[in-house]
Backbone as a printed PyTorch tensor [residue, N CA C, xyz], in Angstrom:
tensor([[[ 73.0900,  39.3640, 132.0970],
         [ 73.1900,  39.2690, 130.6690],
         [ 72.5730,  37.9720, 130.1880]],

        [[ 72.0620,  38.0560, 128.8480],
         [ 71.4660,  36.7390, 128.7080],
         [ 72.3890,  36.2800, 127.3320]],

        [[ 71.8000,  35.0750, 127.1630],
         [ 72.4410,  34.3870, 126.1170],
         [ 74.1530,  34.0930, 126.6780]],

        [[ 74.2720,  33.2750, 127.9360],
         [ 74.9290,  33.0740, 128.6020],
         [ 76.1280,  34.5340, 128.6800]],

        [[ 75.8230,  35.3570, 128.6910],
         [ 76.4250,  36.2450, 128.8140],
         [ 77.6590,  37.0520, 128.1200]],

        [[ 77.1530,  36.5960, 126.5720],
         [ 78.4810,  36.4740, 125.4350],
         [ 77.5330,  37.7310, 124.6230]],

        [[ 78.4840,  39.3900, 124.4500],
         [ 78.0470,  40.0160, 124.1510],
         [ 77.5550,  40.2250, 122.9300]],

        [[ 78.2040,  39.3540, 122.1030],
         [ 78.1890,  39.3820, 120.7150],
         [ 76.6400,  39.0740, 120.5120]],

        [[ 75.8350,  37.8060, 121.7460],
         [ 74.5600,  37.5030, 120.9480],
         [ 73.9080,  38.3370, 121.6020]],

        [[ 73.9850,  39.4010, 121.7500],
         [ 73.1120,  40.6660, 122.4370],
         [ 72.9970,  41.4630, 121.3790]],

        [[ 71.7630,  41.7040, 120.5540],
         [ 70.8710,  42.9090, 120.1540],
         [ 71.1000,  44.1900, 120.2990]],

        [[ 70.7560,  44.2190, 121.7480],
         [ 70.5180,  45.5960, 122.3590],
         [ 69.4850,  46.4860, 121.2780]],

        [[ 69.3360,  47.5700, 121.6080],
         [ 69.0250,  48.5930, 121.0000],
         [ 68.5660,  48.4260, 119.4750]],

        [[ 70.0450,  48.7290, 118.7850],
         [ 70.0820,  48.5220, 117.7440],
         [ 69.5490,  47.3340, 116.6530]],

        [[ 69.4310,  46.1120, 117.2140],
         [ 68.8060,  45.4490, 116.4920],
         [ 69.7430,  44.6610, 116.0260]],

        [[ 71.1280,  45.0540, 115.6570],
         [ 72.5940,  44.4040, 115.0090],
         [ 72.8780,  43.3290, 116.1060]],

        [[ 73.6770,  42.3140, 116.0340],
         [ 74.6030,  41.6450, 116.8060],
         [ 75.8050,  41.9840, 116.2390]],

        [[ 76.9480,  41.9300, 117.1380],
         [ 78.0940,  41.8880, 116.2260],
         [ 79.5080,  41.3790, 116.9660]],

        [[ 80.6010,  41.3780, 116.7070],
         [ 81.8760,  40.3870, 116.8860],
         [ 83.2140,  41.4390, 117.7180]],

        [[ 82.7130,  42.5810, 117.9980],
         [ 83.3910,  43.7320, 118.0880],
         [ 83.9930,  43.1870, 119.2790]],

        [[ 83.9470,  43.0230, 120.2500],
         [ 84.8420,  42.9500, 121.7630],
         [ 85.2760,  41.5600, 121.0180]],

        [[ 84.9670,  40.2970, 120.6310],
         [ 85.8640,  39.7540, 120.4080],
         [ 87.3130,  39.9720, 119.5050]],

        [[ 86.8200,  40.4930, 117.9340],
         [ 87.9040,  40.9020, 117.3560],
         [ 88.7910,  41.8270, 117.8050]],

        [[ 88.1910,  42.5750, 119.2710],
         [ 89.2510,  43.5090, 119.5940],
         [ 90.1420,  42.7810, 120.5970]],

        [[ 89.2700,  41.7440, 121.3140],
         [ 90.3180,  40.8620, 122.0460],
         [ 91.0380,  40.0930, 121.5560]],

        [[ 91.1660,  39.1060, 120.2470],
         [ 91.7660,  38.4690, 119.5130],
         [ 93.1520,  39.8180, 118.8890]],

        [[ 92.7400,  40.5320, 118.6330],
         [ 93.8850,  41.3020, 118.2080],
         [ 94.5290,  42.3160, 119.6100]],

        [[ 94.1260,  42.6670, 120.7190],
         [ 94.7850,  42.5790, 121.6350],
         [ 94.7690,  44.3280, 121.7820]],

        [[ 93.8710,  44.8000, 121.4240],
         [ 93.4200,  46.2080, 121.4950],
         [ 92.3250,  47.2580, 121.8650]],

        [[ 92.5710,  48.2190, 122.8740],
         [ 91.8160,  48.2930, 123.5170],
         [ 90.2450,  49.0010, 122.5540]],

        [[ 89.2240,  49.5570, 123.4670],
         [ 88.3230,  50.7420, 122.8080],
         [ 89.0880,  51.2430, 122.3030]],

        [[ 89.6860,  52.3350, 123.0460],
         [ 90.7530,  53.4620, 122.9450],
         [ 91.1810,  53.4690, 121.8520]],

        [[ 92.2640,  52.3080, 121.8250],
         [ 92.7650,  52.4640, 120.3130],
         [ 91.6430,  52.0690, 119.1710]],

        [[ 91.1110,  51.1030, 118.9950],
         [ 90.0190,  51.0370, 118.2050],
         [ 89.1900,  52.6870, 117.9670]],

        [[ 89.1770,  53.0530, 118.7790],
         [ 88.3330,  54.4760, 118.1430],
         [ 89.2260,  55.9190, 117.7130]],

        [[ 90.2700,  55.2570, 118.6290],
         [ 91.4810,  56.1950, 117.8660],
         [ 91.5370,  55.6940, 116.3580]],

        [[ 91.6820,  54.9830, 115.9380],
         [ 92.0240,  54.5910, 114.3530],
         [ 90.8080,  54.2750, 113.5370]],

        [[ 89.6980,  54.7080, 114.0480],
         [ 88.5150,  55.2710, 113.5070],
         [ 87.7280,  56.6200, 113.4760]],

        [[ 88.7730,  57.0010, 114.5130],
         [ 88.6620,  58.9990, 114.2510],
         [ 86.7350,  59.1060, 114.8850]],

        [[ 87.0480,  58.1350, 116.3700],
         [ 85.3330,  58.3540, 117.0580],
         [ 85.5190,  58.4690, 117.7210]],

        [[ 84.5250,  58.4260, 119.1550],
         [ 84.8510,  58.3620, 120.8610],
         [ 84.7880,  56.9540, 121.1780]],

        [[ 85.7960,  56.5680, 122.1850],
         [ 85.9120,  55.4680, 121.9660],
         [ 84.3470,  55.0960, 123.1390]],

        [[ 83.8840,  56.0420, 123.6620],
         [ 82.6690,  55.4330, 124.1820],
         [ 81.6460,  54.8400, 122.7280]],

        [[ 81.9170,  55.5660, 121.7720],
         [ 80.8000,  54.4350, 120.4800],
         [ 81.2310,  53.4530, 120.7040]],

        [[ 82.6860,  52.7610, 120.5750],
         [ 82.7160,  51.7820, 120.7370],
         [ 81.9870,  50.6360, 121.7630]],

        [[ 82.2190,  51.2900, 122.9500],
         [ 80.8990,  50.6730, 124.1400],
         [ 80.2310,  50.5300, 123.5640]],

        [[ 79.0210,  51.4850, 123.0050],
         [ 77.8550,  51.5930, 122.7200],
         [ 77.7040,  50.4570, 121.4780]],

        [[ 78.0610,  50.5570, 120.7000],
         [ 78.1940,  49.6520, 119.5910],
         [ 78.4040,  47.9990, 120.1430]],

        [[ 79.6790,  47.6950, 121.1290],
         [ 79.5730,  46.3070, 121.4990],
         [ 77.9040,  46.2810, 122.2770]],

        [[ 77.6960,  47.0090, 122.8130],
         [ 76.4510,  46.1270, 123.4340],
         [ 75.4570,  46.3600, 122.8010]],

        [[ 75.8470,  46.6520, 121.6740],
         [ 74.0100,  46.5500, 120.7560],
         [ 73.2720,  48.1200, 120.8660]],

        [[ 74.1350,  48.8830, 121.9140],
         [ 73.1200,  50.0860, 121.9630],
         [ 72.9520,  51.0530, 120.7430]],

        [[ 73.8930,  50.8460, 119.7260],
         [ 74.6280,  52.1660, 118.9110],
         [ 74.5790,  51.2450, 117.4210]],

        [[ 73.3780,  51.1790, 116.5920],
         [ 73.8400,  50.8480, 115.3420],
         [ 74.8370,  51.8940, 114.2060]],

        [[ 75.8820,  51.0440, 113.5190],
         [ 76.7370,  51.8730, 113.3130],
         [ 76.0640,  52.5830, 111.7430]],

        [[ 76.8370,  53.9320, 111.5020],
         [ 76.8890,  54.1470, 110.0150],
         [ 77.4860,  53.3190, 109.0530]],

        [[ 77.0490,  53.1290, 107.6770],
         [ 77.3520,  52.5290, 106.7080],
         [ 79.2990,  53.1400, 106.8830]],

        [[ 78.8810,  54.5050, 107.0640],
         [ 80.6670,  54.6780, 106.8840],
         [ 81.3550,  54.1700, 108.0460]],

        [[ 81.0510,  54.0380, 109.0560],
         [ 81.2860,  53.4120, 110.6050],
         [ 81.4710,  52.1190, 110.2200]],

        [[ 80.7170,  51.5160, 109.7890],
         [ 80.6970,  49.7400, 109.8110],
         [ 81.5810,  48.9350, 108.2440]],

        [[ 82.1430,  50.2300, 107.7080],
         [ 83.3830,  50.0770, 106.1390],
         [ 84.4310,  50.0690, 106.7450]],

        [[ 84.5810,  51.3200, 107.8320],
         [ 85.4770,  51.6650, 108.5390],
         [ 86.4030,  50.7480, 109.7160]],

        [[ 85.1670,  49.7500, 110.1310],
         [ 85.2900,  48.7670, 111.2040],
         [ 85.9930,  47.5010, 110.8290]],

        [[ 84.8630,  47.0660, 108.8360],
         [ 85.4150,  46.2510, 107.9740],
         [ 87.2790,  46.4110, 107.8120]],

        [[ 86.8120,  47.2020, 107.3040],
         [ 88.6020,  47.8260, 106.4650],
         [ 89.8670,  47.8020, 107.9510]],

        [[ 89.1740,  48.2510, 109.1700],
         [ 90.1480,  48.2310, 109.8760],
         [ 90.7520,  46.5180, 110.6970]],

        [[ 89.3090,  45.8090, 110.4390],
         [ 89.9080,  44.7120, 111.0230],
         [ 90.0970,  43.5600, 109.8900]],

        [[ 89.7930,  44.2990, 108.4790],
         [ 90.1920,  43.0940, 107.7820],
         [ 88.8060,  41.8710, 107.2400]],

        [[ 88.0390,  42.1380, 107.5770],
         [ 87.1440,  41.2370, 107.2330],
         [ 85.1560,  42.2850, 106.4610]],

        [[ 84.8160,  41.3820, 105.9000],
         [ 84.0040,  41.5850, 105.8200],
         [ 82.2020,  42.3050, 106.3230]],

        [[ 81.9670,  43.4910, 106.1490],
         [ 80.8340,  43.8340, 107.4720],
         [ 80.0860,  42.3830, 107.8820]],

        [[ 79.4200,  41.5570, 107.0110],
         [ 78.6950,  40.5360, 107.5090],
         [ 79.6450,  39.6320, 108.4100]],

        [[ 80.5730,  39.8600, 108.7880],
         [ 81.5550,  38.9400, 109.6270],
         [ 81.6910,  39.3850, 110.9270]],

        [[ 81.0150,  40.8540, 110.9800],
         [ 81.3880,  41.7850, 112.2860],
         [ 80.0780,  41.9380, 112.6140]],

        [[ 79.2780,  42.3450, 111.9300],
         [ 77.5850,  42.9860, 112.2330],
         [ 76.5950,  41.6640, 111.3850]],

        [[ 75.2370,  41.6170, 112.3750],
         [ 74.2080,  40.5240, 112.1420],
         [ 73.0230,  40.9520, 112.2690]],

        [[ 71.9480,  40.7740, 111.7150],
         [ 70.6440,  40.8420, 112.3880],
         [ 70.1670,  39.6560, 112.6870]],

        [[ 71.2340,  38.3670, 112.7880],
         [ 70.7370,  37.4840, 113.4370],
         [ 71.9760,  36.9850, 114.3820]],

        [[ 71.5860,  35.8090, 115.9310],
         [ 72.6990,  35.8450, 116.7640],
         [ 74.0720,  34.8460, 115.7970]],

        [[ 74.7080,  35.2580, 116.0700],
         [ 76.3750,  34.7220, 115.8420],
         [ 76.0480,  33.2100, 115.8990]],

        [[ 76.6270,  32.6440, 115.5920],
         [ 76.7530,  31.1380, 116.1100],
         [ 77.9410,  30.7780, 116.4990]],

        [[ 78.7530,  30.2030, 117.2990],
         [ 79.5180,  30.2800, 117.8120],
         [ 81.0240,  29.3560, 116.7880]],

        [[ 82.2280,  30.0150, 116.9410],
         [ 83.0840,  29.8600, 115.9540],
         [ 83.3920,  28.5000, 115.7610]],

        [[ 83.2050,  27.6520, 116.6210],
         [ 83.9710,  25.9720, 116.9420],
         [ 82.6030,  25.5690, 115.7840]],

        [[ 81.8490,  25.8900, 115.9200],
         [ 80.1320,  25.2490, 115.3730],
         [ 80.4920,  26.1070, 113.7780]],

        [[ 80.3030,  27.0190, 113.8350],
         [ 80.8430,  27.6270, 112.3430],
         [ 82.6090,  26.5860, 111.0000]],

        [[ 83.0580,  26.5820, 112.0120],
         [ 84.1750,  25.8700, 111.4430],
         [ 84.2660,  24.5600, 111.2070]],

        [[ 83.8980,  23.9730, 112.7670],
         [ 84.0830,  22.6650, 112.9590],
         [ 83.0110,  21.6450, 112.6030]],

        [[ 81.7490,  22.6110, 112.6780],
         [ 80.4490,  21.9720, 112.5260],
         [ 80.0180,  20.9920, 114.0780]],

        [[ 80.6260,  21.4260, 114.9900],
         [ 80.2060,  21.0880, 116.1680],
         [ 79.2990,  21.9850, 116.7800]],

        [[ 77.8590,  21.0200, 117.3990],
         [ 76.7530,  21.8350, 117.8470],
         [ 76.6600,  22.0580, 118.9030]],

        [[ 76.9010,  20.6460, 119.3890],
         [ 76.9590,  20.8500, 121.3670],
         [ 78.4550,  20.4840, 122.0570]],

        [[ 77.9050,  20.6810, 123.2010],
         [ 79.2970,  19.9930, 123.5240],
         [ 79.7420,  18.5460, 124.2720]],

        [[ 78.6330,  17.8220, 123.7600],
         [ 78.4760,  16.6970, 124.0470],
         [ 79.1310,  15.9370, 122.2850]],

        [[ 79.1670,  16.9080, 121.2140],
         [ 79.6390,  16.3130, 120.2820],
         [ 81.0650,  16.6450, 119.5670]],

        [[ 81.3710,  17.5140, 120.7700],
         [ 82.8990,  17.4100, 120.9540],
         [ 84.0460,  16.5760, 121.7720]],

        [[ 84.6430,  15.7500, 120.9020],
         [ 85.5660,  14.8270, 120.7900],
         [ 86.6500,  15.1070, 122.1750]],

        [[ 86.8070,  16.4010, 122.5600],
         [ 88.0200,  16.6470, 123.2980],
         [ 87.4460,  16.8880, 125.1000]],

        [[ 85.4360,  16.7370, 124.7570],
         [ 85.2740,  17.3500, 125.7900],
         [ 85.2530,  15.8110, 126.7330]],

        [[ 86.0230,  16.0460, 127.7070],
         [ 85.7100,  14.7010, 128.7520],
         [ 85.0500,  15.1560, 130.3200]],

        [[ 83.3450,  15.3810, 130.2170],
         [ 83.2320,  15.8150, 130.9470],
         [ 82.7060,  14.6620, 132.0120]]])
């Protein structure tokens, strides 16, 4: 995998990046259920984390609405930047305070 191996900055296929295996790990739920409470197979879901499967407009409302946030928060056509750097405004990790490497 490239882009150190963080699925979110993977393309794939589709062209999208998106936040999907994380928000499903932060909330602690599998495919399964994720596609259960989107009425899909939860193999889209696969397909979708790795970039293979761009979603439908009604797929990606559906994804919004179920986790609460915004589509541009879940789906990208450009890579993610990583959340500590989004929030904190930390770029590397040489300019983090906690890192004592």
């Amino acid at each position: 995998m490239s882009n150190n191996g963080n699925p979110s900055n993977q393309a794939g296929e589709s062209g999208l990046y998106n936040r999907i295996s994380v928000l499903r790990a932060e909330r602690g739920i599998t495919r399964q259920q994720l596609a259960d409470a989107l009425h899909i197979n939860y193999q889209t879901i696969g397909f979708l984390e790795r970039g293979d499967y761009g979603p439908s407009l009604k797929l990606a409302f559906g994804l919004s609405e179920f986790f609460s946030l915004p589509i541009e928060a879940i789906f990208s056509t450009r890579p993610f930047q990583p959340l500590s750097q989004q929030v904190y405004g930390r770029r590397t990790p040489e300019d983090d305070p906690f890192n004592h490497q």
